[in-house]
N, C-alpha and C positions, 0 to 999 in steps of 0.2 A: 369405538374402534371397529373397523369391519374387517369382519373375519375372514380367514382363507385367503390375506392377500396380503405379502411382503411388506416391510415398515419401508418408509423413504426416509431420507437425510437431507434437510434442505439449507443452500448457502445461499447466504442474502449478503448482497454486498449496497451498501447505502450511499451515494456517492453524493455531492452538492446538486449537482444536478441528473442525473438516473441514479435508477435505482437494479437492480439484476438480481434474478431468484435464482436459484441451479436444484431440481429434485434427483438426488442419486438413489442409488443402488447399495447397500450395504459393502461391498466392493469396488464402489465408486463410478459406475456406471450409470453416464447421464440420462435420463428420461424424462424430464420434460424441461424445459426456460417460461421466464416472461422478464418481460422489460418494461419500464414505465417512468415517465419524466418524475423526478424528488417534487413533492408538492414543498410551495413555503410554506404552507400553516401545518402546526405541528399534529394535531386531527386528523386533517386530510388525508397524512405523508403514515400517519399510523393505522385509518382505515385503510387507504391503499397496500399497507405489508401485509396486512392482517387480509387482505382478500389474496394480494397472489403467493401468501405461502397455502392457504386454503384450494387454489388452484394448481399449481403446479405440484402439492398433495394429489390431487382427487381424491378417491375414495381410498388410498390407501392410509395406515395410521402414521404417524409422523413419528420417529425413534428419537430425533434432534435435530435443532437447529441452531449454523451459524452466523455470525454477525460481523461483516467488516466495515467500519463506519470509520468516518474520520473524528481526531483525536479535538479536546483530550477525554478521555473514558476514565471513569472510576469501577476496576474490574471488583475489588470486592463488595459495592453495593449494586454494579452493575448497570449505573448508567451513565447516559450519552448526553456528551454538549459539543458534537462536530461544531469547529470554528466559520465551517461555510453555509451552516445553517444554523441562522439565525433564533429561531424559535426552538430550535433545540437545545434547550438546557437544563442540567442535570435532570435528565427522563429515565425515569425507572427502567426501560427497555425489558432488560432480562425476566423482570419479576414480570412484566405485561407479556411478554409471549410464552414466559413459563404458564401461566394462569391461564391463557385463552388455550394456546393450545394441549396443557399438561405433559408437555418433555422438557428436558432436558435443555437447556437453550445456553452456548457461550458468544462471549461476544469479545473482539479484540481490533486495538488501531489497526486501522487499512494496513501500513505497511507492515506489523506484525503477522497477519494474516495469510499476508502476501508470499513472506519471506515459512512461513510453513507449508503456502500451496508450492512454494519450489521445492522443498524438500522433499514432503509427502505424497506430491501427486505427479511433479514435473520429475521427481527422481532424481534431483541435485543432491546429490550427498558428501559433499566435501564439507571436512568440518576444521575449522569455524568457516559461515557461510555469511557474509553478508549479503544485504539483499538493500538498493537501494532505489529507489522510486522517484520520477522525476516527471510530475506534472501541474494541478493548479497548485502545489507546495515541493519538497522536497524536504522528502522523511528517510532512515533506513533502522532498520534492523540487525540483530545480529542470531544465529542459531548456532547453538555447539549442541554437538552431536543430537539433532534436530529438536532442542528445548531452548526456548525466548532466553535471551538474555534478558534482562530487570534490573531497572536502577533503584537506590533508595525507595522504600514503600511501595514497593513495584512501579516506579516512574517508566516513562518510556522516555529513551535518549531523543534528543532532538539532532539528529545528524544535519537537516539543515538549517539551523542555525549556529553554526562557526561560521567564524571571522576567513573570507580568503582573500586574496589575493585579485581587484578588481581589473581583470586583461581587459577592459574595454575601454580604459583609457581615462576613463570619466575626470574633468578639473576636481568637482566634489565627489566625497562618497556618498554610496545609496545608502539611505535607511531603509533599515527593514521593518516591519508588522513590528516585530516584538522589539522593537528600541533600539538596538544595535545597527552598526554602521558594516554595509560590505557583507551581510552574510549570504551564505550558500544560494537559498530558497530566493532572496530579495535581487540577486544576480539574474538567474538561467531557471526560475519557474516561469509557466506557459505566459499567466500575465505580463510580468517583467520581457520577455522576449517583443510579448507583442506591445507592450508600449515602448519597448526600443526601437522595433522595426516599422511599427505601423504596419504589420500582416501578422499571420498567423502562426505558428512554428512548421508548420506543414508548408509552408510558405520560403521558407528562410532560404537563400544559398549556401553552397557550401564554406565561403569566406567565415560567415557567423558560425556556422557549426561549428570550424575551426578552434575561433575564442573559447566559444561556448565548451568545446574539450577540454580546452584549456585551465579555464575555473573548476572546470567539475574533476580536474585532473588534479589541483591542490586539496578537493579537499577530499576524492579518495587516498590522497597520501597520508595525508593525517589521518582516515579509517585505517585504513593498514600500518600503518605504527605504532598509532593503538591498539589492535586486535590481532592484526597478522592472520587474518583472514587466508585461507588456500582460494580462496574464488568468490568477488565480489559479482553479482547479479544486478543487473540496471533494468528499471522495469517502468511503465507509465509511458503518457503519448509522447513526452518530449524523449523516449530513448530510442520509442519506436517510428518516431519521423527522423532521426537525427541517423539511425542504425548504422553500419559502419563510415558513414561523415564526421564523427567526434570521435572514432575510438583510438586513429592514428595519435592523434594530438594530443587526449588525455593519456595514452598510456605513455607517450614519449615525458611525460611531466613526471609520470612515476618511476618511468625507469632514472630519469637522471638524476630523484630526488627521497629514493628510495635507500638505502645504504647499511643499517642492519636490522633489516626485515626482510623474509624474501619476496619476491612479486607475486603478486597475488593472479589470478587467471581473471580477465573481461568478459564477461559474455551477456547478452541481450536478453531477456526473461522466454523462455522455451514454450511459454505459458501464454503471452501474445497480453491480451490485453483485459484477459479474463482469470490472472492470478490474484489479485484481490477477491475473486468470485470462487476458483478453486480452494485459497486458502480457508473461505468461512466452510465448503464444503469439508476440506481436513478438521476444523474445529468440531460441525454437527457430526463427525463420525468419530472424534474423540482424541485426535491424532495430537502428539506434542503436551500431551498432559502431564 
């Protein structure tokens, strides 16, 4: 460790394709980034984190480090089999950057992560808090009085994966990845959009957002009937190209479909497109434990 100079906290968000480092401040005060495309081979993608947490350290000592990676994770041995990368399966993670660089290191699913950098860093404090993320999948989370909700053996809920309601009209229904017909993620994730439109979601008109409200309007109605949430958070590219073009339409689904539960508040992640990134920085500074 080198002495006379301040520890850093460093969040690493792991995405399918980038990767995002953030070194803080004990107080949360960013000082330095790097960014770098996710390598496929699992080597490569491992030397590469192990250099830019090494950088974006510099010479200061490292107090901890967080991990937001896509699911599914096994937090108490600590490792990662993200479904968008392939070669990543069951990898020790925690114990390999406990050992290289000797702190501290937790690691939790993206949208878990995500849904604490709102809390913790974006300053959303309404409790219960969902937090729901909408891009190459469709996950959410839940925070009471800002600690993870956990299913069975610590499962993480899969929010998209329910059954909704297909407003696109389709003769058949769509299967999803995981075998079910019609779910959330297999409707209005970024791929699903762009093999409906043949463009990008950045791309879309307003008529599809419309739908696209519309679906994602039944199944925050089921989160909020189950949870009763005070303030559901929409986070990821598809909520940030879509920003107020789908919020008319899903929230008019929940108000007429709402009835004893009260409505929960909309709002767009405060956090932009770096709360997955903020949240591993709440994890390496200990936050939500």
């Amino acid at each position: 460790m080198a002495s006379g100079i301040s520890p850093v906290y460093i969040g690493v968000d792991i995405g399918g394709t980038k990767t995002a480092l953030l070194a803080c401040s004990a107080d949360g005060r960013p000082i330095h980034r790097w960014r770098f495309p996710t390598p496929l081979s699992l080597s490569a993608g491992l030397e590469q984190l192990r250099n830019g947490i090494a950088s974006v350290a510099g010479r200061a000592p490292i107090a901890g480090i967080g991990v937001s990676i896509g699911g599914p994770i096994d937090r108490k041995r600590g490792t990662v089999s993200p479904l968008h990368q392939p070669e990543w399966r069951d990898v020790p993670l925690r114990d390999i950057l406990e050992e290289h660089f000797r702190c501290p290191c937790r690691i939790e699913v993206d949208t878990d992560a995500a849904a604490l950098g709102e809390w913790y860093i974006g300053g959303v404090r309404e409790s219960p808090l969902a937090y729901v993320t909408l891009s190459t999948g469709v996950g959410g989370s839940l925070l009471i009085e800002g600690m993870l909700y956990r299913g069975a053996e610590g499962a993480h809920p899969e929010l998209g994966h329910q059954v909704v309601p297909n407003e696109f009209g389709d003769p058949e229904p769509v299967r999803c990845a995981c075998g079910a017909l019609n779910c959330l993620e297999s409707l209005i994730c970024g791929p699903a959009l762009e093999r409906r439109y043949g463009r990008p979601p950045a791309e879309l008109p307003d008529s599809a957002w419309e739908i696209v409200g519309r679906i994602l309007g039944h199944g925050l109605r089921n989160v909020a009937t189950l949870y009763a949430p005070r303030r559901i958070v929409l986070g990821g590219g598809i909520a940030f190209h879509a920003g107020s073009r789908f919020l008319a339409s899903l929230s008019n689904v929940l108000r007429r479909n709402l009835h004893l539960v009260p409505m929960p508040e909309i709002s767009i992640s405060c956090l932009g497109y770096e709360t997955a990134l903020w949240g591993a920085v709440a994890l390496a500074l200990g936050y939500g434990q």
